[in-house]
C-alpha positions as CSV (number, residue, x, y, z in Angstrom):
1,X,0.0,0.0,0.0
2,X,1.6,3.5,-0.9
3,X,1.1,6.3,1.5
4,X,-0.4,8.5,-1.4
5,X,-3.2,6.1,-1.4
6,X,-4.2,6.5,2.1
7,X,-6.3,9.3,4.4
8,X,-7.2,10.0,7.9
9,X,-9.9,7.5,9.2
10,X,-11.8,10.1,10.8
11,X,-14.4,8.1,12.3
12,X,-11.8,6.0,14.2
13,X,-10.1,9.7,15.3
14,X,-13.4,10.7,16.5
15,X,-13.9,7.8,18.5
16,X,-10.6,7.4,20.0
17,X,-11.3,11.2,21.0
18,X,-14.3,10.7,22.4
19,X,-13.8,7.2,24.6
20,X,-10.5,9.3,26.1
21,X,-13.2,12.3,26.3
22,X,-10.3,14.7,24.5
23,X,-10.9,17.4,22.8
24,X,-9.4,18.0,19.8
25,X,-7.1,21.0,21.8
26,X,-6.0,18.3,24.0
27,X,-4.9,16.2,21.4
28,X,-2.9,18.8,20.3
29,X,-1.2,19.4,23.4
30,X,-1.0,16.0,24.0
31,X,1.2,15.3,21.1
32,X,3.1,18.7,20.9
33,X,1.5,19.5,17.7
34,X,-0.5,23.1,16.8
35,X,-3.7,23.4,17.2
36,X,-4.1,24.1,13.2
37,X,-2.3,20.7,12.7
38,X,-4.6,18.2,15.1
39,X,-7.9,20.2,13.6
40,X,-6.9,19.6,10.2
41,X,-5.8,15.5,11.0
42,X,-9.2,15.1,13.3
43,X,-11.2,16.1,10.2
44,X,-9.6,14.8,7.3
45,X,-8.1,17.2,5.8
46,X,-4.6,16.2,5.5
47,X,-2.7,13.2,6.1
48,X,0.2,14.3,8.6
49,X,3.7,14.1,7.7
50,X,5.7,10.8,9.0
51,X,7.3,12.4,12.2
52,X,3.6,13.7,12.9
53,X,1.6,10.9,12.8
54,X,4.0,9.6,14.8
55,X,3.4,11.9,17.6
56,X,-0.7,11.9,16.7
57,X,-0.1,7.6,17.4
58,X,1.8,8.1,20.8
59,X,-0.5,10.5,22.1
60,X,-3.9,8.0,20.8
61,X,-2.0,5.0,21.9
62,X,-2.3,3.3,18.4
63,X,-0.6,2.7,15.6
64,X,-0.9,4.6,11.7
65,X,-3.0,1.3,10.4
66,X,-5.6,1.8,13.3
67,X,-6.2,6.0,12.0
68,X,-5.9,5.3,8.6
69,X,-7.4,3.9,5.5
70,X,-6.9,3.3,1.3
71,X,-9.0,6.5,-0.6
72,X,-11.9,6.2,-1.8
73,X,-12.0,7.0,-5.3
C-alpha cells in the first residue's frame, strides 16, 4: 500500500477522541502539535507528515493502520 493512497480514518479519530473524552485542543497538546495541525488531521483534511503521525499515534496510543485507510476513489 503506498502512503499516497491512504487518508485519515476520521471516524476512528473521532472515536478514539471521544472514549478518552479529549478534545481535539488536548490532542494537540498531547502530542506537541498546533492546534491548526490536530484540527486539520481530526477532520480529514490532510494526512500528517511521518514524524507527525508519529506523535498523533503516541498520544492516541495506536498505531498509523488503526487511524488510517486506502481512498476512496
Amino acid at each position: 500500500m503506498r502512503i499516497t493512497n491512504l487518508e485519515v480514518n476520521t471516524e476512528a479519530v473521532k472515536k478514539m477522541l471521544f472514549s478518552k473524552s479529549w478534545t481535539i485542543n488536548e490532542l494537540a497538546e498531547r502530542a506537541g502539535v498546533s492546534l491548526m495541525t490536530a484540527n486539520r488531521f481530526v477532520n480529514g483534511h490532510v494526512l500528517p507528515y511521518p514524524s507527525t503521525m508519529k506523535k498523533l499515534c503516541k498520544a492516541l496510543n495506536c498505531t498509523p493502520e488503526e487511524i488510517t485507510k486506502e481512498k476512496e476513489n
